[in-house]
C-alpha positions as CSV (number, residue, x, y, z in Angstrom):
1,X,29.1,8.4,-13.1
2,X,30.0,7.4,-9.7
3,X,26.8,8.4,-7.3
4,X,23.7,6.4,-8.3
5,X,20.0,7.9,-10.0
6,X,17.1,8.0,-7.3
7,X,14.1,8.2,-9.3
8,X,11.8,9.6,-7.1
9,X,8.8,8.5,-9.6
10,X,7.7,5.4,-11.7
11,X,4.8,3.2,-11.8
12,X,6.6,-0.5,-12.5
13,X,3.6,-2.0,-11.3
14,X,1.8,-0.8,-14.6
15,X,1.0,-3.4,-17.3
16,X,3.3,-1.6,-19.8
17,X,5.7,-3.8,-18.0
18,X,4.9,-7.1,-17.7
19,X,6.3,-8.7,-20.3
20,X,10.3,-7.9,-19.1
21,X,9.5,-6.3,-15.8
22,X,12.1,-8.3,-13.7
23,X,14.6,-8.4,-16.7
24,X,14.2,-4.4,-16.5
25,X,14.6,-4.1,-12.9
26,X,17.4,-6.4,-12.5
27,X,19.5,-4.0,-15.3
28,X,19.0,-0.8,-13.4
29,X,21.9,-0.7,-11.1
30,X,24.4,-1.2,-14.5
31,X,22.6,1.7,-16.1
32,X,24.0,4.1,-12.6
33,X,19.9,3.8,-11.1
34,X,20.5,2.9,-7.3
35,X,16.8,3.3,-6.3
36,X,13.4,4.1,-7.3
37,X,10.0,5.0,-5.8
38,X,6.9,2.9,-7.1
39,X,4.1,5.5,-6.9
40,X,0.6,3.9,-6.9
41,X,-2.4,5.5,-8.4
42,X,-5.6,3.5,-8.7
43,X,-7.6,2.0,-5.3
44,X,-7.1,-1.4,-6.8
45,X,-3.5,-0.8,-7.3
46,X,-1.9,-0.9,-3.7
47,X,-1.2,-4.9,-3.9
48,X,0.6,-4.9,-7.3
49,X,2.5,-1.2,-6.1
50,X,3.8,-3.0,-2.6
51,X,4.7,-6.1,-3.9
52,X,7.7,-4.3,-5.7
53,X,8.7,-3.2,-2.8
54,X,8.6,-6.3,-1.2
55,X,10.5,-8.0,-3.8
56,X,13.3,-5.3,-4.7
57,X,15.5,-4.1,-1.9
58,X,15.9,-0.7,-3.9
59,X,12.3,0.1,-4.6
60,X,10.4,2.0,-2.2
61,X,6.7,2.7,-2.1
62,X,4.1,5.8,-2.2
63,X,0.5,5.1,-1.3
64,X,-2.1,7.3,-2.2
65,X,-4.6,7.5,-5.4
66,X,-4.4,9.9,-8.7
67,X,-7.5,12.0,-8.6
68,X,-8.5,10.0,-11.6
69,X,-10.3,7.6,-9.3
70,X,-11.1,10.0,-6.7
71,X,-15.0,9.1,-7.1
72,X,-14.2,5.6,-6.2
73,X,-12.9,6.3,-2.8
74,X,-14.5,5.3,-0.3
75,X,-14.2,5.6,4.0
76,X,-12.6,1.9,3.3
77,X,-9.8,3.1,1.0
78,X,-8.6,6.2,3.3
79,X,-8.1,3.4,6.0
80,X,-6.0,0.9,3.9
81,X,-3.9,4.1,2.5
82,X,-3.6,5.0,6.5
83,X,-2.5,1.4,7.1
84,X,0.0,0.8,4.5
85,X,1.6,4.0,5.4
86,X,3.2,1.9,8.3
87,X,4.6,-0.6,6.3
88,X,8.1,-0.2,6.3
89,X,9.1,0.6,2.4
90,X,6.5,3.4,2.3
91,X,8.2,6.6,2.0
92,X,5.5,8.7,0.9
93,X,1.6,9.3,0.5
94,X,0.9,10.0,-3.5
95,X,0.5,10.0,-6.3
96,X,-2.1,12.3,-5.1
97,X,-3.8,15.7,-6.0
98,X,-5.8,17.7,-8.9
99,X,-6.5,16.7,-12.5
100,X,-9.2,18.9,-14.5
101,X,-8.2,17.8,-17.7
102,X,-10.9,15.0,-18.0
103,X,-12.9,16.0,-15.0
104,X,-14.6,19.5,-16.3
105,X,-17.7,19.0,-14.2
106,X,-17.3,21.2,-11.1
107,X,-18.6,18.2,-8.2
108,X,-15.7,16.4,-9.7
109,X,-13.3,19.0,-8.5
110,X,-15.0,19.6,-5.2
111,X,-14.8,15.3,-5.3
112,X,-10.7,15.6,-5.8
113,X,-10.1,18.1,-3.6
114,X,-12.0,16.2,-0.7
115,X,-9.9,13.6,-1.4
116,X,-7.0,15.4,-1.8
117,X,-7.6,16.9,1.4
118,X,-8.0,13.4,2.9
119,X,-4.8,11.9,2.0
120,X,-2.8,15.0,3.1
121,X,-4.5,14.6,6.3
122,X,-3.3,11.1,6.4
123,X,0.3,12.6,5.7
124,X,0.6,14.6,8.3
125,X,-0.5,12.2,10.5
126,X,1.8,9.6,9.6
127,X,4.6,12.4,9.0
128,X,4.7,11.2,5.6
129,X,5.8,13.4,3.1
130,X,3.9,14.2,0.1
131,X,3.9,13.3,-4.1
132,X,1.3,15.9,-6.1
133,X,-0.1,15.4,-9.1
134,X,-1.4,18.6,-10.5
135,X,-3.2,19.7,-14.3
136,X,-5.0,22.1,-15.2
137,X,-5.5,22.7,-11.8
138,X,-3.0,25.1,-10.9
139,X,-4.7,27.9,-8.2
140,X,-6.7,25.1,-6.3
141,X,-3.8,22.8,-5.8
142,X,-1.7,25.4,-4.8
143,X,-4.4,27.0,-2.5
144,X,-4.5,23.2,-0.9
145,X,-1.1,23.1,-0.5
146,X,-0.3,26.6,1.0
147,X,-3.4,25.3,3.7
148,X,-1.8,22.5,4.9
149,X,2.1,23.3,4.8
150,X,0.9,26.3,6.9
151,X,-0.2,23.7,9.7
152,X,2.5,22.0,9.4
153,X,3.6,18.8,7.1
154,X,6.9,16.8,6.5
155,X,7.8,18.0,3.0
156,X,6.6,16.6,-0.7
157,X,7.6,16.9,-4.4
158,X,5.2,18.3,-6.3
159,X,5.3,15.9,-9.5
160,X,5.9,16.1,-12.9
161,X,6.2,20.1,-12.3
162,X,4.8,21.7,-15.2
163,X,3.5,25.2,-14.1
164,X,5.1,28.7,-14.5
165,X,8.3,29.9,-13.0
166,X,5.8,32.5,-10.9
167,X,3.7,29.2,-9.4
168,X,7.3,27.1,-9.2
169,X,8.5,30.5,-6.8
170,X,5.1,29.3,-4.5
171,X,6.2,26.1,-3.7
172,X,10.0,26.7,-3.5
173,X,9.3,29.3,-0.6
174,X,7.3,26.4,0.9
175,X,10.3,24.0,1.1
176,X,9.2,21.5,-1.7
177,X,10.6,20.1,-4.3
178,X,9.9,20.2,-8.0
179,X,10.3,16.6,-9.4
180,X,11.4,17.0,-13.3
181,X,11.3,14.0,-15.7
182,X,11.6,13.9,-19.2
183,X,9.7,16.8,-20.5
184,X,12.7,18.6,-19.6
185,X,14.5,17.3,-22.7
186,X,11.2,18.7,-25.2
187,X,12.3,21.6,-27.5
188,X,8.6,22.9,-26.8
189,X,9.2,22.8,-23.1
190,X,10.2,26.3,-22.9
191,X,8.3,27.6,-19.8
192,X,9.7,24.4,-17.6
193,X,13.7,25.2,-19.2
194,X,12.8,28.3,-17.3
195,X,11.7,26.9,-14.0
196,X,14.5,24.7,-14.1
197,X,16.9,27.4,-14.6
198,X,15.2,29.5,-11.9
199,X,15.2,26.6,-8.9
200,X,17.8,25.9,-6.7
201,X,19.5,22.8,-7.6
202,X,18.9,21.7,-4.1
203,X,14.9,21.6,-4.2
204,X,15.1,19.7,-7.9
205,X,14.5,15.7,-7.5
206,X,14.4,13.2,-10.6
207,X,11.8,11.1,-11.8
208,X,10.5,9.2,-14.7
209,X,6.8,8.5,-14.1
210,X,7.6,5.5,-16.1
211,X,6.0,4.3,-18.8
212,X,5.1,7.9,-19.4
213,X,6.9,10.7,-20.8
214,X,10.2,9.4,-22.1
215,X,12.8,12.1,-23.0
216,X,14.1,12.9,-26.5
217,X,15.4,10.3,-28.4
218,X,13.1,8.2,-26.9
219,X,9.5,10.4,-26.8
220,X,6.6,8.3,-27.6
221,X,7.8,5.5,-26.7
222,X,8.0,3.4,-23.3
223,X,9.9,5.4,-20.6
224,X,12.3,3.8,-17.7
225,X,14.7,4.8,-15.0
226,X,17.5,3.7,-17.5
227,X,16.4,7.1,-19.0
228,X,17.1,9.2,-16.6
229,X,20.7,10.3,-17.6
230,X,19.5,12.1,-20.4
231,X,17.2,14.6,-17.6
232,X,20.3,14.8,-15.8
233,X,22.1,15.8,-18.9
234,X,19.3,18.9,-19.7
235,X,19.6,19.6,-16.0
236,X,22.9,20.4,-16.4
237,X,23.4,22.0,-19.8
238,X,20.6,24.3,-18.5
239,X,22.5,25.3,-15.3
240,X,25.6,25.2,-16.7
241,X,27.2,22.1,-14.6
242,X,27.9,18.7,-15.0
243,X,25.7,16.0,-15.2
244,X,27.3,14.0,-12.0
245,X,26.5,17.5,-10.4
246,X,23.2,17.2,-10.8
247,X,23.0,13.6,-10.0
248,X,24.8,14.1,-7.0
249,X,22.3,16.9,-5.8
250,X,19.1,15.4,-6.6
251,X,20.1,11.8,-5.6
252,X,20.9,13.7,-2.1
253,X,17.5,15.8,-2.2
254,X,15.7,12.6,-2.9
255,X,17.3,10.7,0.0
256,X,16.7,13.6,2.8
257,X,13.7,14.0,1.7
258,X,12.5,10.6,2.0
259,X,14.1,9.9,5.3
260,X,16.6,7.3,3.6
261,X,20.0,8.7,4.6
């Protein structure tokens, strides 16, 4: 395979990776991975998340925090997040968005979405474009979304897509792109086969969201970038093209995107 993986998604600053991180990253190129996004999460993460980036000529950086630790955000946090996206590796604001799957309590939701809100605001400020994480929290992230792209942002995957074809429609009209990692390869993943089917080729970015969610063989177990040409092979056997198609197309996407071309 001739054109490079972009994996538009991982989280090598994690601790699942500390005991061969640089041995790991140093054998990415040989496995066909050209570059990768290092998506932070936590508000204590952003120092461990840039320093990858700082270190590695091919990783590039998202700041933003899950909505996991959207109740320890503070006026302090938007401000370093708003900062950092003017360092020069930062290609993005995420991962950021909705998660009601451990939050049930309804001030945690109205906490994540005003943080939510916040960091897209930061976005379009620093034309930035966007990483979502949305679950089980489908109609309020999309209702966030639809609000802001209607004033006007600078583009954004939504993450980990894992929503009906009817939802996947929503946010294909809007320009975005649908970032799809391993699940892809899950015999039980029939209703994302079906997005993937369904979405242009040329709004479909890769990702890993490393350590998490290795494909089939390797489910269960720690995920990587070096993974990735097994999503680009149930890409393709899905829409009926080759696997350097798909790399091609999403490497591409991924680049544009990100204002790396």
């Amino acid at each position: 395979m001739d054109t490079l993986i972009f994996d538009t998604h991982a989280h090598y600053d994690d601790e699942a990776f500390d005991g061969d991180r640089e041995t790991l990253l140093a054998s990415l190129k040989a496995g066909g991975i050209g570059w990768a996004v290092n998506a932070c999460a936590s508000v204590d993460g952003f120092s461990r998340a840039l320093a990858l980036g700082e270190k590695y000529p091919f990783i590039y950086n998202a700041i933003g925090v899950h909505p996991d630790d959207a109740d320890r955000m503070t006026p302090e946090t938007l401000e370093e997040i708003r900062r950092l996206c003017d360092r020069e590796k930062t290609v993005a604001v995420g991962e950021i968005g909705l998660d009601y799957y451990w939050h049930k309590e309804k001030e945690e939701h109205l906490r994540q979405q005003e943080m939510f809100r916040a960091q897209m605001e930061i976005a379009r400020e620093k034309r930035l474009p966007f990483m979502i994480h949305s679950r089980d929290a489908a109609s309020d992230t999309l209702e966030i979304v639809r609000e802001y792209m209607a004033g006007g942002m600078y583009g954004g995957i939504i993450h980990c897509f894992s929503y009906s074809r009817e939802i996947a429609r929503e946010y294909l009209n809007m320009g975005l792109f649908l970032g799809i990692g391993g699940v892809v390869t899950f015999k039980n993943a029939r209703r994302l086969k079906e997005v993937v089917e369904y979405a242009p080729l040329s709004q479909l970015v890769l990702e890993t969201d490393c350590p998490y969610l290795a494909p089939v063989p390797f489910r269960g177990k720690r995920n990587s970038s070096l993974y990735l040409p097994l999503v680009a092979e149930a890409i393709a056997e899905l829409k009926k093209i080759t696997p350097e198609e798909v790399v091609t197309a999403t490497t591409r996407n991924a680049k544009t995107l990100l204002n790396l071309v």
